[in-house]
C-alpha positions in Angstrom: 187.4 55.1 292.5 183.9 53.1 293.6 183.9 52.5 297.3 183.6 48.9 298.5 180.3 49.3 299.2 179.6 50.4 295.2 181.6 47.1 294.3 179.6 44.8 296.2 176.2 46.8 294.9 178.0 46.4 291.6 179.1 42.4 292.0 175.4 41.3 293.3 173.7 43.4 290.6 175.1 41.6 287.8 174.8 38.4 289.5 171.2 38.9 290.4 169.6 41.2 288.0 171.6 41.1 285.2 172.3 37.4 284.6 169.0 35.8 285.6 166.7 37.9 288.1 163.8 35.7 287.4 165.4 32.8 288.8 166.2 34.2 291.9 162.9 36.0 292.4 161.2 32.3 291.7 163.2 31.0 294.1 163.3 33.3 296.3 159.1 33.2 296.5 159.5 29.7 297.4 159.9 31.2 300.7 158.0 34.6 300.3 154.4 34.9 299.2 155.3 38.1 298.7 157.1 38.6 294.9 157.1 42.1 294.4 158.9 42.9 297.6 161.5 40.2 296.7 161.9 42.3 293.2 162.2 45.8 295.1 164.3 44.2 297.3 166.7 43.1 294.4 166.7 46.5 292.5 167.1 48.8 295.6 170.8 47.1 295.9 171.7 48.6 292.5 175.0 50.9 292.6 174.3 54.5 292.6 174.0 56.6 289.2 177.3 58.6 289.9 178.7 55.1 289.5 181.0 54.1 286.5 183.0 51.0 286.1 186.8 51.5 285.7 188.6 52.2 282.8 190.0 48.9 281.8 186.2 47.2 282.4 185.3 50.1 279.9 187.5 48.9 277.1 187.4 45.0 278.1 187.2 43.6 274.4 183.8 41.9 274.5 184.2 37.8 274.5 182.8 36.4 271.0 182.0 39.5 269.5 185.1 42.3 269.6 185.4 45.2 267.0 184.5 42.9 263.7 181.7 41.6 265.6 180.1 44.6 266.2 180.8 46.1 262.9 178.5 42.9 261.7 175.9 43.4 264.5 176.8 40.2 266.0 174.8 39.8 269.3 175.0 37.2 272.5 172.1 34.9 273.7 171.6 36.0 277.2 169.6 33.6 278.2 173.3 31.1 277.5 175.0 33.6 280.0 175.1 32.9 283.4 176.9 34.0 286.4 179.7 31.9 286.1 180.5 32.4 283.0 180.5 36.4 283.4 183.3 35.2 286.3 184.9 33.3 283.3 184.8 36.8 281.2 185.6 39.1 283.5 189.4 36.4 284.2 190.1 37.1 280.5 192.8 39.4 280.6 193.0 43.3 279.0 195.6 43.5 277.1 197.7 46.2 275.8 198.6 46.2 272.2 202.5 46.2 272.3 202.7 43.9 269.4 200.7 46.2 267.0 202.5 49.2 267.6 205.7 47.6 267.4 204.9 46.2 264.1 203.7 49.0 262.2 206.0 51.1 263.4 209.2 49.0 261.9 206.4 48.5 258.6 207.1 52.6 258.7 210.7 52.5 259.1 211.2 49.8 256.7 209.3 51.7 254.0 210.6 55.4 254.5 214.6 53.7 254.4 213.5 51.6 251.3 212.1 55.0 249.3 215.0 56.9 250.7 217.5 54.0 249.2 215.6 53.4 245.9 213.3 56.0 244.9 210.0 55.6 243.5 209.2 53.4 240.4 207.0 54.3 237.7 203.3 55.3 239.1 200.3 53.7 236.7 198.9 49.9 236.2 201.1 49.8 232.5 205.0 50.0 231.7 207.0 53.0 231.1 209.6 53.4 228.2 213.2 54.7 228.7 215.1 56.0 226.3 218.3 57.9 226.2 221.5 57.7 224.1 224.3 55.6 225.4 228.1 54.5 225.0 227.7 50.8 224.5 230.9 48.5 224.8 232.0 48.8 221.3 232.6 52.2 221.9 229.6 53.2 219.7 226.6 55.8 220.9 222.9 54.6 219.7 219.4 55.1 221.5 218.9 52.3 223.7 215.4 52.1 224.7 214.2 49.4 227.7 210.7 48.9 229.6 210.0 48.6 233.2 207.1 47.8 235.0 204.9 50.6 236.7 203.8 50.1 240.5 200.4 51.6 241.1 201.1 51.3 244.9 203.3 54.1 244.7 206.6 52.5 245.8 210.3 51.4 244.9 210.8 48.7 241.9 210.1 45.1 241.9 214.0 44.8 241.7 214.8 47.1 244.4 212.3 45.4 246.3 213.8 41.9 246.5 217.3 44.2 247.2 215.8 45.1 250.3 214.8 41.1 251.3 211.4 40.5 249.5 210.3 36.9 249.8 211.9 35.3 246.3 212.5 31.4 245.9 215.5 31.8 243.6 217.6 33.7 246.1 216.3 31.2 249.3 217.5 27.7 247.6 218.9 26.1 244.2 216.8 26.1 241.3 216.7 24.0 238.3 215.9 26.1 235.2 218.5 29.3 236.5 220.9 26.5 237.0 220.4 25.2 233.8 220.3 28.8 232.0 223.6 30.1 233.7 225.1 26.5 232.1 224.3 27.5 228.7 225.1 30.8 229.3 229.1 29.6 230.1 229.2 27.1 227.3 228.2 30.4 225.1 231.0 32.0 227.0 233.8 29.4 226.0 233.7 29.9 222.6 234.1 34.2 222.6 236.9 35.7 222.4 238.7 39.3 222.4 237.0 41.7 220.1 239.6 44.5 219.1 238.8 47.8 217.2 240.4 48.5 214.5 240.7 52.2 215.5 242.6 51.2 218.8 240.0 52.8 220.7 239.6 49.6 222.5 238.4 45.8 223.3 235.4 44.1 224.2 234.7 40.2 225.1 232.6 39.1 222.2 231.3 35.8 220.2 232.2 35.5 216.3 228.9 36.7 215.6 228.9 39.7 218.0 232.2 41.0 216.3 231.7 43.2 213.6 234.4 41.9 210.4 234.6 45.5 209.6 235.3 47.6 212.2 237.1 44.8 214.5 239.9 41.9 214.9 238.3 38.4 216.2 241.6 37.6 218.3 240.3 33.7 219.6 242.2 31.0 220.7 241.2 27.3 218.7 243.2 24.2 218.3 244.6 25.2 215.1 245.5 28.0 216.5 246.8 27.7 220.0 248.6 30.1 222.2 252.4 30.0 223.2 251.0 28.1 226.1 248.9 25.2 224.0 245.8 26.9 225.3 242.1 26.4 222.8 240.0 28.7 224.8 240.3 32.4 225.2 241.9 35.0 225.3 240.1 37.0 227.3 240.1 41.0 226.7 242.8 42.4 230.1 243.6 39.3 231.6 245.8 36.1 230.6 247.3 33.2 233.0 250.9 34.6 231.8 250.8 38.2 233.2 248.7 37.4 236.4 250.8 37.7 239.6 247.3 37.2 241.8 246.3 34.5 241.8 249.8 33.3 239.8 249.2 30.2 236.7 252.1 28.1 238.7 251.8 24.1 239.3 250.0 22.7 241.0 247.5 25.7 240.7 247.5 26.2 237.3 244.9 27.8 235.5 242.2 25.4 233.3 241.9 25.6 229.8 238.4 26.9 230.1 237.9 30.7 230.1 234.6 30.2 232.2 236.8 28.5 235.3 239.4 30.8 235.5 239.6 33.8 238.3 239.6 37.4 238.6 243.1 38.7 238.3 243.9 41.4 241.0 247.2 41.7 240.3 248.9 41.8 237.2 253.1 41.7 236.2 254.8 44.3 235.3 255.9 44.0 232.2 255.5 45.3 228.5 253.6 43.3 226.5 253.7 43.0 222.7 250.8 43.8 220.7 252.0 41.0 218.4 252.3 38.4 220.7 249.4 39.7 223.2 247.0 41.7 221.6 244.1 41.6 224.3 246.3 42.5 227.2 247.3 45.9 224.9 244.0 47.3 224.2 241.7 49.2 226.6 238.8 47.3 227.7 235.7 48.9 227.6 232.6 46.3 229.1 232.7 44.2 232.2 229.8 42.3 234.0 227.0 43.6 234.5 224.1 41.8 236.3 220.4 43.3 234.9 217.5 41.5 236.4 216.0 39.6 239.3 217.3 36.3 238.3 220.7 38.3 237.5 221.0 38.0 233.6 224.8 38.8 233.1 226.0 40.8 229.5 230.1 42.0 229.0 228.4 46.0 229.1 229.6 49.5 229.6 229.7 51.5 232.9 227.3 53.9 231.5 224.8 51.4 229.7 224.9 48.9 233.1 224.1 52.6 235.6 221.1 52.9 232.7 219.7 49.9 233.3 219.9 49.9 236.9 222.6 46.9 237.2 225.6 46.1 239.1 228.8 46.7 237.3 232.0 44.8 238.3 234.8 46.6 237.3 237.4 44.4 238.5 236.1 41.2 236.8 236.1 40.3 232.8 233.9 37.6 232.4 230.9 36.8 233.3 231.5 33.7 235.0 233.6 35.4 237.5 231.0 37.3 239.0 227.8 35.5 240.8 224.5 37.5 239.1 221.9 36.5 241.2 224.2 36.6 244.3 224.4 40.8 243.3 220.4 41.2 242.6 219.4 39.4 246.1 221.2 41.3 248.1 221.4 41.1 251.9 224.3 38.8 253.1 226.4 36.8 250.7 225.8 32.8 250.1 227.8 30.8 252.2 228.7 28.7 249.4 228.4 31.2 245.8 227.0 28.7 243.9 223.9 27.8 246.5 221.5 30.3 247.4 220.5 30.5 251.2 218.8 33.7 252.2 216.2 31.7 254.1 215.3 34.7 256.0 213.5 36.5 254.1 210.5 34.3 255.2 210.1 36.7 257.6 212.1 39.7 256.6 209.3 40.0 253.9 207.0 40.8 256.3 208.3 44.2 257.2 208.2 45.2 253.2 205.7 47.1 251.5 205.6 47.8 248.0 204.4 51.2 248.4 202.9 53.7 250.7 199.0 52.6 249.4 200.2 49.1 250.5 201.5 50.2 254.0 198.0 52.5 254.2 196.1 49.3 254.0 198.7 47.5 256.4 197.9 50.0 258.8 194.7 50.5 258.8 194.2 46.6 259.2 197.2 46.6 262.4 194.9 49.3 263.8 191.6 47.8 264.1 191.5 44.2 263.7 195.1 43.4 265.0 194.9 45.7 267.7 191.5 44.6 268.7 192.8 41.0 268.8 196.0 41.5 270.8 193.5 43.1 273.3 192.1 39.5 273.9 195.1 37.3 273.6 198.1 39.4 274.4 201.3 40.0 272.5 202.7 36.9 272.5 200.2 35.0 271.5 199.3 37.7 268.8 203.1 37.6 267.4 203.2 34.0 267.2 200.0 33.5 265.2 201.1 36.6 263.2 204.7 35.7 262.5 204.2 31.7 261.7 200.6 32.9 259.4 203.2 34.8 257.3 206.0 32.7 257.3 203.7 29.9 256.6 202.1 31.9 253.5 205.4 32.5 252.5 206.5 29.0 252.2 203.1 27.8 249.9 204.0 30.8 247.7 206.6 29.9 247.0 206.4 26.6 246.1 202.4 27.2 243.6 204.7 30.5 242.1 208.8 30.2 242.7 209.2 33.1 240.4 206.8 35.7 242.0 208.4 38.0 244.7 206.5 38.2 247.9 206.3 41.8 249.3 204.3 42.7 252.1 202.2 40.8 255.4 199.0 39.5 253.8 199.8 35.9 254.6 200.2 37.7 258.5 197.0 39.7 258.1 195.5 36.2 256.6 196.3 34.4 259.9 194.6 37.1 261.9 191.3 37.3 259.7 191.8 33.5 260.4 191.3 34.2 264.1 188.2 35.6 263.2 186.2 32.6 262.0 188.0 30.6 265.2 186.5 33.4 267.7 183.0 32.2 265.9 183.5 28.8 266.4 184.6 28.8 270.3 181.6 31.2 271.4 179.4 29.1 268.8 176.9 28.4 272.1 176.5 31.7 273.2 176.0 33.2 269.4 172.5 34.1 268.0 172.9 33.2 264.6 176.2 32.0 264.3 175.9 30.4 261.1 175.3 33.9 259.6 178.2 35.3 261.1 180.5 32.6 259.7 178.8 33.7 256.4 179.2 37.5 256.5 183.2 36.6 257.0 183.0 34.2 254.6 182.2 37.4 252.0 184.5 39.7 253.6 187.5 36.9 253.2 186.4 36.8 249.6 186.3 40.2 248.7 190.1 39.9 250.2 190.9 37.5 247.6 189.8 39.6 244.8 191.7 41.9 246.0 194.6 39.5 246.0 194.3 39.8 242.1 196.0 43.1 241.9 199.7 42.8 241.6 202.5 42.7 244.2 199.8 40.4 246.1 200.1 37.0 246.8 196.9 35.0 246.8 198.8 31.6 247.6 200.3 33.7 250.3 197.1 34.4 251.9 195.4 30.9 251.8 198.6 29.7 253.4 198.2 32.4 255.9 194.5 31.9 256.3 195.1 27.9 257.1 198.1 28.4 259.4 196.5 31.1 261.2 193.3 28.8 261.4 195.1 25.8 263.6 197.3 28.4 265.6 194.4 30.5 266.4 192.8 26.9 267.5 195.9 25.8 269.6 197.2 29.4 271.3 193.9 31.8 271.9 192.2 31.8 274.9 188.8 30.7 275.2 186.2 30.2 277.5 184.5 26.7 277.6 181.0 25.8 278.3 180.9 23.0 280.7 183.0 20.0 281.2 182.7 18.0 277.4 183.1 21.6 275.7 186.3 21.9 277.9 187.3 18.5 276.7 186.8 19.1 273.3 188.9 22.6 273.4 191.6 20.8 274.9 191.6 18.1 272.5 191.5 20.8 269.6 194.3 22.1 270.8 196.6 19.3 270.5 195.3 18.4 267.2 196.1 21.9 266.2 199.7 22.0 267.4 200.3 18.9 265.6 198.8 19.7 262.6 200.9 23.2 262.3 204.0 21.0 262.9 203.2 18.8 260.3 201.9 21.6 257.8 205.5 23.2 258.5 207.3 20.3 258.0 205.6 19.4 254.5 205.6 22.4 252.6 209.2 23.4 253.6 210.4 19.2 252.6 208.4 20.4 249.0 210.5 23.9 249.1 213.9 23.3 249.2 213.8 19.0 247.7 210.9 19.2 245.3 211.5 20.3 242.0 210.2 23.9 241.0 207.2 24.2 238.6 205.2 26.4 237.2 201.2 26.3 237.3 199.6 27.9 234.3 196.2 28.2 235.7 197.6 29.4 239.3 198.9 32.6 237.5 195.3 34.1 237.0 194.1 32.9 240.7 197.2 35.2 241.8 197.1 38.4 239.1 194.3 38.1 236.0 196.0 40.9 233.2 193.0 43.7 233.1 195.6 45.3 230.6 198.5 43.9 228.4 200.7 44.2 230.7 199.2 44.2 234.4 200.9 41.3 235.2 203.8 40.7 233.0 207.1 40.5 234.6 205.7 39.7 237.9 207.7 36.5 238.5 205.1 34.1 237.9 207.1 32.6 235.4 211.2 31.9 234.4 211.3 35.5 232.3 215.0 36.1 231.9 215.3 38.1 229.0 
């Protein structure tokens, strides 16, 4: 520890010789003819050299420069600094990087459960092919062959990854197109009926077509040829209004006469029906749902074919309209109301995800330099607001320009930081040689981050969102030192311009979220993923791809 009489050699060295010692020699002579014994004078009070300054002047972050600042050789004009503003410096507080610890340490958590869960998909920049023989519904065996999407990141599937709470509009609020898809898809589902073998090995829920003449009985309800009940639609293969017990057919809660409306049985009578009279409640049924997908494509499958394909199979359901597809392949916590999607928490709870352990490297190494430096200055509030509202904010833009692309990872977060570095630029603009050159070697670096943007699993959209967010937070939240009273002025008018503009940003894009109507933007798909092979960017989401 410096004695006090070190500190006081210490305080009047940097005030004197440091700062400006010209100025006080000059006016100092004003009274002295003699100059050079005003200079000794000032020098002999310097602090011993078995001095050091403490530890946590030692790793002070440096006001207008910091870690990126030296990386670029960005350098102060000293003749700008003067002794009150090293006071104003020196107030800044050192702070200790909580924040950035905290945060990659969860991002490390998050990814080791996720592979632990899920596995690794396919490594390489194409698609892989599986094949394999399976028991399909009918009872048959054939090859089935199916193509999934390698992740050169080195990380679960695209799939398991919105599973786990990847940013993806469909599961987060209604859309138009799935709407429309899954009505077509129960209109198609009216008109099948109960496909029996011939052989008595068992029954499937088929259309006409899908019901082979030879092999099978087409058993279908129509208005020629009603059931014992007057009902056109159906049957359905295992379940009929007339055996259920749970929920029962009775007045006033009687079952429609539309297959697609009616519930899962869970209880059935016990009685013996007649093959005669009942033919689909005698056979054994061999597909139930199974939901394949991201947008939760739904197909009357076996157990075996939907574990191939990596789908959920509902074995107590029969149709497809009793079971809620893209409910099962988001994940997380149920909708409130099944027909609705509301997970609107993965705006954040992507933020945690990475799509592989290259992605969580780069993560990482970004936390530990630039984020850490950063928190150093402004402290881990401030750091986690402008980090969490960047992302969020990113989040929101992506998924309006792309509602089909699911977001994985913090690069509208990291935006809003590299944000903070442009805004650490303009507040020490004064005191900067050159500061138009250092605006210009971010401007690169923020560039080459875009091209890098191009690869897939990352959201460009997501990091100009983040970049703008992170621009007006860093303007309303950081500290900053001003230089003289209008400078002050102006900060303080900055900041309520930024607060209000963040607000208002906020309130825009999430009005255009959840009550403007999805689209799709042909050109934004190559500013967000440009295909260097046939298949680089195929089945990314960046466009309604159900089948």
């Amino acid at each position: 520890m410096p004695t006090l009489i070190e500190e006081v050699q210490l305080w009047v060295y940097e005030l004197i010789v440091i700062n400006d010692p010209n100025q006080y020699i000059t006016r100092a002579a004003t009274h002295s003819s003699n100059k050079k014994s005003i200079r000794r004078k000032a020098f002999a009070i310097r602090p011993s050299k078995s001095f050091t300054l403490p530890r946590d002047r030692q790793l002070q972050r440096e006001y207008g420069k910091g870690i990126v600042g030296k990386a670029l050789n960005r350098t102060l004009r000293r003749e700008r600094l003067s002794s009150s503003l090293y006071k104003k410096f020196d107030k800044l507080d050192n702070h200790r990087p909580y924040f950035t610890y905290w945060v990659s340490t969860v991002q490390v958590i998050v990814l080791i459960v996720s592979l632990a869960l899920h596995g690794f998909a396919p490594v390489g920049f194409n698609r892989t092919k599986f094949t394999a023989f399976i028991q399909r519904a009918d009872g048959t065996k054939e090859e089935v062959s199916f193509y999934e999407n390698d992740n050169f990141w080195i990380g679960p599937r695209q799939n398991d990854l919105i599973h786990l709470g990847a940013m993806f509009s469909p599961c987060m609020r209604s859309d138009v197109k799935i709407t429309q898809t899954i009505s077509l898809d129960r209109q198609e589902e009216n008109r099948t009926g109960c496909c029996i073998s011939l052989d008595k090995s068992g029954c499937v829920q088929r259309s006409r077509l899908q019901c082979s003449e030879t092999f099978s009985l087409f058993h279908k309800w129509s208005a020629t040829k009603p059931s014992s009940t007057s009902r056109t639609s159906g049957p359905v293969c295992g379940e009929d209004p007339r055996t259920c017990k749970v929920p029962a057919s009775v007045k006033p809660f009687q079952w429609p006469d539309d297959i697609t409306k009616w519930p899962s049985c869970s209880r059935m009578l016990s009685v013996n029906y007649s093959r005669e009279r009942m033919p689909h409640m005698t056979c054994r049924v061999l597909g139930r749902p199974c939901c394949i997908g991201r947008f939760g494509k739904c197909e009357i499958v076996s157990a075996e074919y939907c574990n191939y394909r990596r789908g959920t199979y509902h074995r107590n359901a029969f149709l497809c309209s009793q079971v809620n597809c893209l409910e099962s392949s988001c994940g997380l916590v149920k909708f409130l109301n099944p027909t609705v999607p509301d997970q609107f928490y993965r705006f954040w709870i992507s933020l945690f995800l990475h799509a592989g352990l290259l992605h969580l490297g780069v993560t990482l190494l970004f936390n530990l330099i630039i984020l850490k430096d950063f928190e150093k200055m402004a402290g881990w509030l401030r750091i986690s607001i402008i980090y969490v509202l960047s992302g969020i904010g990113g989040n929101i833009i992506s998924g309006i320009l792309l509602p089909y692309h699911p977001e994985i990872g913090p690069s509208g977060s990291n935006f809003g930081i590299v944000a903070c570095l442009f805004v650490e630029v303009f507040q020490s603009w004064q005191i900067l040689k050159r500061p138009v050159r250092a605006i210009g070697k971010l401007a690169v670096i923020v560039l080459v981050l875009f091209i890098f943007g191009l690869l897939p699993y990352v959201d460009n959209f997501s990091h100009f969102g983040g970049f703008i967010f992170g621009l007006f937070l860093a303007f309303a939240i950081l500290p900053y030192v001003s230089f003289g009273k209008w400078d002050r002025r102006r900060k303080r008018l900055q900041i309520i311009i930024s607060i209000f503009i963040v607000g208002g940003l906020f309130c825009a894009i999430l009005f255009i979220f959840y009550r403007g109507r999805p689209f799709e933007c042909k050109v934004c798909r190559y500013l967000n993923c440009i295909p260097f092979t046939d298949h680089f960017c195929k089945n990314l989401g960046q466009k309604l791809e159900l089948f």
